[in-house]
Every structure is written in C-alpha cells, then in structure tokens.
One Martini backbone bead per residue (centre of mass of N, CA, C, O) as a GRO file, in nm:
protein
  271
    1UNK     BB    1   0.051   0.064  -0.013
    2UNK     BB    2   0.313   0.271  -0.041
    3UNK     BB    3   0.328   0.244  -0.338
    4UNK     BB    4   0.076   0.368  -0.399
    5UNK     BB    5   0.127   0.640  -0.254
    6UNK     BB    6   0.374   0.718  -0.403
    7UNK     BB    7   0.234   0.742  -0.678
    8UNK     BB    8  -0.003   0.934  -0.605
    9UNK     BB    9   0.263   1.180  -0.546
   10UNK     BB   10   0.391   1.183  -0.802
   11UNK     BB   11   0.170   1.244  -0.969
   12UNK     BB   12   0.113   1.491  -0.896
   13UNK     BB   13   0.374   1.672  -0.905
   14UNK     BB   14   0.369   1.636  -1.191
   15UNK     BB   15   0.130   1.744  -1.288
   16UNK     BB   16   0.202   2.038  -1.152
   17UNK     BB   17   0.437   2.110  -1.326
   18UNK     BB   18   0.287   2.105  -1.600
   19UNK     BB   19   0.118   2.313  -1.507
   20UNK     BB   20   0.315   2.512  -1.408
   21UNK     BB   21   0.432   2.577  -1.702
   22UNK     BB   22   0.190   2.643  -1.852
   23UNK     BB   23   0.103   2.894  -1.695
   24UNK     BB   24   0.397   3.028  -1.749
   25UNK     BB   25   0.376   3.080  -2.011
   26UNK     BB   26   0.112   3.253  -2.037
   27UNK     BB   27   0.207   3.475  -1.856
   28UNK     BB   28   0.454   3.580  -2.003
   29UNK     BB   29   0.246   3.655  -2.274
   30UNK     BB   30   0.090   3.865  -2.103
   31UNK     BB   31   0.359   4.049  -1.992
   32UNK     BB   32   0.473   4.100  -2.273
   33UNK     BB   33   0.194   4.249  -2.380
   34UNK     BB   34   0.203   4.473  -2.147
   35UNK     BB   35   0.436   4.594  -2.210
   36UNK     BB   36   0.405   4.691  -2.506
   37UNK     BB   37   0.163   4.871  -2.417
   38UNK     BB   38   0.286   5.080  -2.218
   39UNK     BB   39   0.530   5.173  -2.435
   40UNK     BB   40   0.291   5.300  -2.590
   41UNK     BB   41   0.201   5.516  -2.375
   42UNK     BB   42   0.407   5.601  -2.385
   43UNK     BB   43   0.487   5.751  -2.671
   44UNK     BB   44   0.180   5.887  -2.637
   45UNK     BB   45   0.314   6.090  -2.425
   46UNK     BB   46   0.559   6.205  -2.617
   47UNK     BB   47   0.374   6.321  -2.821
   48UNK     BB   48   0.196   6.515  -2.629
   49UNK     BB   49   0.408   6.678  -2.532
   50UNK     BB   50   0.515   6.790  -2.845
   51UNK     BB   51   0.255   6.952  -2.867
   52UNK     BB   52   0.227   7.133  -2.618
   53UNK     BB   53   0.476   7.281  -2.680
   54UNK     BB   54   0.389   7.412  -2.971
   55UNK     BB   55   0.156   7.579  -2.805
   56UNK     BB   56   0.309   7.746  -2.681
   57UNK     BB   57   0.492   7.884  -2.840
   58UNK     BB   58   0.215   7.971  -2.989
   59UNK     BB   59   0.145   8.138  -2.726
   60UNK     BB   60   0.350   8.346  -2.734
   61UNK     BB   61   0.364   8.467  -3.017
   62UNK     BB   62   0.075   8.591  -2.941
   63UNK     BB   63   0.168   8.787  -2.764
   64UNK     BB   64   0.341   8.937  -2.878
   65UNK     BB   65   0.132   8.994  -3.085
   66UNK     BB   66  -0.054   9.132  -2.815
   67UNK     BB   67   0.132   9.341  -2.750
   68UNK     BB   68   0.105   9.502  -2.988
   69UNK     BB   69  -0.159   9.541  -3.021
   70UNK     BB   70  -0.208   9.690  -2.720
   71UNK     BB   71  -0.017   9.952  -2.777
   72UNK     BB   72  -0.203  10.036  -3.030
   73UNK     BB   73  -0.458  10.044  -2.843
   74UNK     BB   74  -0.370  10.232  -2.625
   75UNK     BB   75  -0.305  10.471  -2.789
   76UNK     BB   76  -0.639  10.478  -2.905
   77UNK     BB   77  -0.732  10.466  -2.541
   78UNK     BB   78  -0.498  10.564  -2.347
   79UNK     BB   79  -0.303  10.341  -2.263
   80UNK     BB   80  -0.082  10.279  -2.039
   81UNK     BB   81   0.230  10.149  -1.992
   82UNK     BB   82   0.168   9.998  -1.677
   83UNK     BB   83  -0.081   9.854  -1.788
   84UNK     BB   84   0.051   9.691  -1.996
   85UNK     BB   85   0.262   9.566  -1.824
   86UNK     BB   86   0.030   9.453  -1.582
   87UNK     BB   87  -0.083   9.225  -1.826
   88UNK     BB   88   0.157   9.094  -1.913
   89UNK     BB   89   0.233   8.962  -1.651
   90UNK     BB   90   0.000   8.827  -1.619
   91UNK     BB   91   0.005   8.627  -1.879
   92UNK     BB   92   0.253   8.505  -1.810
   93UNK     BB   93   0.191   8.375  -1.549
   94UNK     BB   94   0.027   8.172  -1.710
   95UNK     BB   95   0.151   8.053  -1.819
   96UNK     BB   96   0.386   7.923  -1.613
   97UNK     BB   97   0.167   7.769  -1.505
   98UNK     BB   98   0.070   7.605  -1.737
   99UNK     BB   99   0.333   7.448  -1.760
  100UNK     BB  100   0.346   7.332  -1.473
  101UNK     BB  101   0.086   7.151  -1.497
  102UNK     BB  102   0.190   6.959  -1.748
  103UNK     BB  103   0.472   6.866  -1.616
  104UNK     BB  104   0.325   6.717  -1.342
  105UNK     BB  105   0.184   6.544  -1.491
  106UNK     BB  106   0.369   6.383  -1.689
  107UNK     BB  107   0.526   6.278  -1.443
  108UNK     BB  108   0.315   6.120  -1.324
  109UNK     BB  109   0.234   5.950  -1.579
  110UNK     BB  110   0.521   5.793  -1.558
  111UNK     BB  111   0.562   5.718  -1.282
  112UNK     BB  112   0.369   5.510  -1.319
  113UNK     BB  113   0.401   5.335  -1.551
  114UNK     BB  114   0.704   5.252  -1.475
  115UNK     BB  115   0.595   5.089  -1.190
  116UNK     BB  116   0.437   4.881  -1.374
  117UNK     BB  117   0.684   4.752  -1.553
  118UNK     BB  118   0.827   4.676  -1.270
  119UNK     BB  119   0.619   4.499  -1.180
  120UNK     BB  120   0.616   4.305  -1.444
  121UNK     BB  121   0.933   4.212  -1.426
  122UNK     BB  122   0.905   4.092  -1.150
  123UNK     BB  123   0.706   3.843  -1.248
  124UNK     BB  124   0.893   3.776  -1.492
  125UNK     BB  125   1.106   3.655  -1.305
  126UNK     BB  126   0.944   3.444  -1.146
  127UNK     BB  127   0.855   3.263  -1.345
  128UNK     BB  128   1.140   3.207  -1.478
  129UNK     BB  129   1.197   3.042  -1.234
  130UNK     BB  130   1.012   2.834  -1.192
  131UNK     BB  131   1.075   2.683  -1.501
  132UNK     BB  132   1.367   2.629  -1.410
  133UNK     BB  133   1.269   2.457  -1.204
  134UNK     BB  134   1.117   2.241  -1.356
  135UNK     BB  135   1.299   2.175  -1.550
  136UNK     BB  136   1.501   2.013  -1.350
  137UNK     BB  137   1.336   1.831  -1.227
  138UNK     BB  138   1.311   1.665  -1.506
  139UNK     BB  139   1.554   1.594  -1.559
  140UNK     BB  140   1.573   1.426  -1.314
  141UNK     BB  141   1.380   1.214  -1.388
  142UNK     BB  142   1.517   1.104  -1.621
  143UNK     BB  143   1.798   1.037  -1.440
  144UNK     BB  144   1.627   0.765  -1.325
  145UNK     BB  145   1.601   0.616  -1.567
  146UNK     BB  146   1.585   0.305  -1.684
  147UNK     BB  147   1.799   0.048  -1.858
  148UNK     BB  148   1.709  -0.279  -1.978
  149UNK     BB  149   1.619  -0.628  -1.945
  150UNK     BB  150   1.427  -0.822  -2.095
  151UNK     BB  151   1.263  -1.118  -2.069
  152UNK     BB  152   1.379  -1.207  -2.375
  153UNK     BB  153   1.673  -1.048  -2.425
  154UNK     BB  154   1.588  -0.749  -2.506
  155UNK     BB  155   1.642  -0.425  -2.494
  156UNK     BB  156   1.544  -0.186  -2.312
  157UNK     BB  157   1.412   0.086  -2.238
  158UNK     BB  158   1.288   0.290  -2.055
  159UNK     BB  159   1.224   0.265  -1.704
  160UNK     BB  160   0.912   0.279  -1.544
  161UNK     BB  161   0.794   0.325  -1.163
  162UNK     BB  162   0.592   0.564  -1.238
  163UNK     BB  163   0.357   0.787  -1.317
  164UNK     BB  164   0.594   1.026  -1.321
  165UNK     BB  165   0.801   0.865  -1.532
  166UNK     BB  166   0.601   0.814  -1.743
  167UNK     BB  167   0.540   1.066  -1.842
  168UNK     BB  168   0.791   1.161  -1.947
  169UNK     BB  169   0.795   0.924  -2.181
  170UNK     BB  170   0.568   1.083  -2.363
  171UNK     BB  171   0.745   1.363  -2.392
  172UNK     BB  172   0.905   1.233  -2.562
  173UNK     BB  173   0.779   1.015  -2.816
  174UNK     BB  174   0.892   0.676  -2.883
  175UNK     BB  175   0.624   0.601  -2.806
  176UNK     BB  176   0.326   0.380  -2.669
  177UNK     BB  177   0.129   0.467  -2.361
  178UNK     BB  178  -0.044   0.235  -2.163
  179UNK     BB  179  -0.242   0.210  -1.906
  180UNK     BB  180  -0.299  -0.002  -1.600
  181UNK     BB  181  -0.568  -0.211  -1.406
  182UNK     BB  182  -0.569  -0.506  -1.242
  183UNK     BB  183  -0.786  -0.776  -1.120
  184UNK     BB  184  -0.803  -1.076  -0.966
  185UNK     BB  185  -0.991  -1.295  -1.154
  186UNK     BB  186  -1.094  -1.147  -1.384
  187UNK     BB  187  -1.121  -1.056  -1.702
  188UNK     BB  188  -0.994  -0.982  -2.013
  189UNK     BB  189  -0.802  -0.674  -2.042
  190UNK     BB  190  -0.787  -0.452  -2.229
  191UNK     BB  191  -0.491  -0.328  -2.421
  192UNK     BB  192  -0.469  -0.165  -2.711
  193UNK     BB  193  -0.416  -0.496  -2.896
  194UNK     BB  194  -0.450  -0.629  -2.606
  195UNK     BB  195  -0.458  -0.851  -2.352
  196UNK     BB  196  -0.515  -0.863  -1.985
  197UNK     BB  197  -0.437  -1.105  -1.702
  198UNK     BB  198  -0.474  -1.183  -1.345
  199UNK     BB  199  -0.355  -1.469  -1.172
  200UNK     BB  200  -0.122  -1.335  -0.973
  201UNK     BB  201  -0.021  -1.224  -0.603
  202UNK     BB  202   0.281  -1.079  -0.429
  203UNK     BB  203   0.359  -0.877  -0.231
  204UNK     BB  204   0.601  -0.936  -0.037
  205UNK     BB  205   0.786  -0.999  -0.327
  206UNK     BB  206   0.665  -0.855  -0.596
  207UNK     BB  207   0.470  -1.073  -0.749
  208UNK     BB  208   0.346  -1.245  -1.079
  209UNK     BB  209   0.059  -1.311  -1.265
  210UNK     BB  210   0.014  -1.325  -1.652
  211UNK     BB  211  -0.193  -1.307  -1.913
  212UNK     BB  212  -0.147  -1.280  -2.272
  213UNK     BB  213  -0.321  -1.142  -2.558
  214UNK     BB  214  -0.198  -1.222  -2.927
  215UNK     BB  215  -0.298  -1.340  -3.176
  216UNK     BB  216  -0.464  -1.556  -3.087
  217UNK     BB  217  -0.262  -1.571  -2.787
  218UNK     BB  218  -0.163  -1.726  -2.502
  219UNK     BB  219   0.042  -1.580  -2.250
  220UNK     BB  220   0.250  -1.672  -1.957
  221UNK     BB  221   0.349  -1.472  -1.704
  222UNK     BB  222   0.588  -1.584  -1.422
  223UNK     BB  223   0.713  -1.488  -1.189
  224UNK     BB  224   0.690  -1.169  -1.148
  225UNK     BB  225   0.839  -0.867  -1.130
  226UNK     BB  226   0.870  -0.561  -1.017
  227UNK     BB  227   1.007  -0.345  -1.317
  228UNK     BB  228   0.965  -0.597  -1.532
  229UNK     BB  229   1.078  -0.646  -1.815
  230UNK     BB  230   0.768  -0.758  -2.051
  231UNK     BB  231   0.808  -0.949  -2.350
  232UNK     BB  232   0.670  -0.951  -2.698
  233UNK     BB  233   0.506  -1.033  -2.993
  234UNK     BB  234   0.305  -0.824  -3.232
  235UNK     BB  235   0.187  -0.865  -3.529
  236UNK     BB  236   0.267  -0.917  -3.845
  237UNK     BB  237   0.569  -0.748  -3.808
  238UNK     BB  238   0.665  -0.819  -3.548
  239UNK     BB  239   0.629  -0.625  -3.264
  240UNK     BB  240   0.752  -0.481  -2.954
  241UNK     BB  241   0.657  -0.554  -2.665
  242UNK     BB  242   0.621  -0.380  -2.334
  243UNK     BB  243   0.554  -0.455  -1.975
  244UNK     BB  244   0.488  -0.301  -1.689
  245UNK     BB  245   0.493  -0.344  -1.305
  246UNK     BB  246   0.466  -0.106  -1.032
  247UNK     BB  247   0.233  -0.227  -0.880
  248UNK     BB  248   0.124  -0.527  -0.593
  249UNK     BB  249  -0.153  -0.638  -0.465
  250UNK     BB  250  -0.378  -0.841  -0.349
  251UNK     BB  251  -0.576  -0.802  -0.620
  252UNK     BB  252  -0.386  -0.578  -0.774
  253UNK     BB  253  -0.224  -0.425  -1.051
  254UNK     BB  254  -0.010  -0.147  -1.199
  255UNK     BB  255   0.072  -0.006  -1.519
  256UNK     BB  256   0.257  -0.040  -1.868
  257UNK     BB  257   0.220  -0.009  -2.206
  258UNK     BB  258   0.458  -0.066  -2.475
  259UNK     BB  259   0.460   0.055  -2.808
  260UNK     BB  260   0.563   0.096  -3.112
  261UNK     BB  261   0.486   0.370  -3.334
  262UNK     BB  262   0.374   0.165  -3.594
  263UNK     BB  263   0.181   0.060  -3.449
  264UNK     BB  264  -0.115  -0.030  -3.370
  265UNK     BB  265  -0.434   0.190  -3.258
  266UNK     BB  266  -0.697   0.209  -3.088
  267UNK     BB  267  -0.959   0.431  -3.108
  268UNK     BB  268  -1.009   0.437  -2.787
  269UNK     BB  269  -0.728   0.502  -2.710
  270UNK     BB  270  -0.577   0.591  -2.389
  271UNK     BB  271  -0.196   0.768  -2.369
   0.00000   0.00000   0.00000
C-alpha cells in the first residue's frame, strides 16, 4: 500500500509541475503582451508632450503679437504704459502656471506607467525562476529512468517505476504508452490491442503471474517481478511490445504497456 501511495504522490507532483510550466508559458506571454502596450503608452504620452510645447511656442507667439497690438491699441484708447505692463506680466504668469501643470501631469503619468512596468518585470523574474526550476525537476525525473534487459533478452527501452516516471516517457514521444490497473481473477481486460489478465500476486515478494494475448494466442507470463520488462511480440510485423508492472497489491497490480510507434493502435485507446 505505501507503494501505491508513493505512485499517487509521484503523479500529483508530476501533473503540478507540467500545469505549472504551462500556466508559466501563459503568463508570460501575457507579461510581455502587457509590457509592450505601456511601452505604446509611453510613447504617446511623448507625443503628446511635444506637440503640448508647440502650442505652447505658439501661445508666445500670440502674445509678443497681442501686446504689440495692444500697445497700438492702447495708443487709441489712452492706456498707460504701466497698465499694459501690468497685463503682459499678468499673462505671462498665466503661462508659466500653464506650462507648470502640463510638466506635473506628464511626471506623474510617467511616473506611474514607469511603476507598472516595474512591476510586471519583476513578476516575469518570477515566472521565469518558477519554469527553470519546473525544467530542472523533469531532467531530474529523466536522470532516474533506467534502461534493462527485458524478459526476452532484448534490451528494453527506459523503465518507467511510477506514474510521474511515466509522464516524462510520454513526453519523450518514442513510443507510444498506455496505462492499465489488472484486478485479480478478472476477465481479460483490453490494452491497446492485446488483452491482459491478472492471475496472480504476491504482495510481499513483489511478483506476478499474468497471461497476455495477442493475435489470438495467450502467453502466460509466471512470477515475474515488479518494474521487470516483460516482452512479446505482436502483429503482422511482429513488433516488441513490452509491459512493465510497478505495483502489486493484494488483488490488483497496476502499470503500462509500450508499443512502437508503428504499432496498431485502437480507435479508442487512451495514451
């Protein structure tokens, strides 16, 4: 039993980091996505700066041409000198306050943007740390699959031991590989396109006896071990196929057969 809680611990595990890795993918491109729309933002807010300073230029402009013409005008209508002094300084101060609170905007709008960009930079560190440790953990996982002789004397591929062990073969793409979980004293129970049946099990010991059929002969397969290949041949081809059983219970074993890739492979066949 604690076999079997190790694989159910393995597979939850396993299953976190590939969602975790996939979750990181997303985020990412959303970060990055998110980045270059503020980056648009910034750039039309320095666009908007200069053509500010445009009408601004040409706010001068209009006045040095407003107080020549109210020099004239004032000519025509008797104003002092002091008083037009006191006009032009009055605009001018309008100005200065005017430019004064465009370039405070335009600070803080700045300042703001600059913060979220900040922010999402140091979310996309994190991101980017999360999946550097996801990919290290699966080469981890790689680095324990083990490669054997199997029962025929033919050398076996890597063996899975656990359903996270699993997982990473799947992801190899080398072959092509299907779970099953056998009950004891059962019918033959279909597997891509061979049947297995489960006709003994010693817990204590670690072994099996199990028959295969495949192209209508059945092959009985006597006190094997657990995480021992065990190989056949099958179909027209006669190509290896080989399962593996990585625990066994008092009245169920459970593991996974591998076929190449060339293999036949059932309509409804969950890989």
């Amino acid at each position: 039993m604690a076999d079997e809680s190790d694989v159910h611990v393995a597979s939850d595990s396993s299953a976190g980091k590939w969602i975790l890795l996939a979750l990181a993918v997303l985020y990412v491109a959303g970060s990055l996505y998110f980045i270059f729309d503020l980056r648009g933002r910034i750039d039309k807010m320095s666009k908007d700066q200069a053509a500010s300073s445009m009408q601004i230029a040409d706010l001068s402009k209009r006045m040095q041409s407003a107080e020549a013409d109210d020099e004239t005008l004032a000519q025509q209508v008797g104003m002092t000198k002091k008083e037009m002094a006191t006009r032009s300084a009055g605009l001018l101060r309008e100005q200065r306050a005017a430019e004064a609170r465009l370039a405070e905007q335009q600070k803080q709008q700045i300042s703001a943007v600059s913060g979220e960009v900040a922010g999402v930079k140091s979310d996309v560190g994190g991101v980017k740390t999360d999946v550097a440790s996801t990919k290290a953990d699966l080469e981890a996982t790689k680095a324990k699959l083990q490669s054997t002789i199997g029962d025929l004397g033919v050398q076996s591929g890597l063996i899975a031991n656990t359903r996270g062990d699993l997982e990473v073969l799947k992801h190899k793409g080398d072959r092509n590989y299907y779970e099953f979980t056998l009950i004891k004293g059962a019918k033959p129970q279909p597997v891509s396109t061979v049947a297995l049946q489960l006709k003994k099990t010693d817990m204590k010991k670690g072994k099996f006896t199990l028959n295969v059929t495949s192209d209508d002969k059945t092959i009985e397969k006597k006190d094997r071990n657990v995480s021992e290949p065990i190989q056949f041949y099958s179909g027209r081809d006669r190509m290896l196929y080989e399962l593996v059983v990585w625990t066994v219970d008092k009245n169920k074993a459970t593991g996974y057969l591998s076929t190449p890739k060339g293999a036949p492979t059932p309509v409804t066949a969950t890989q």
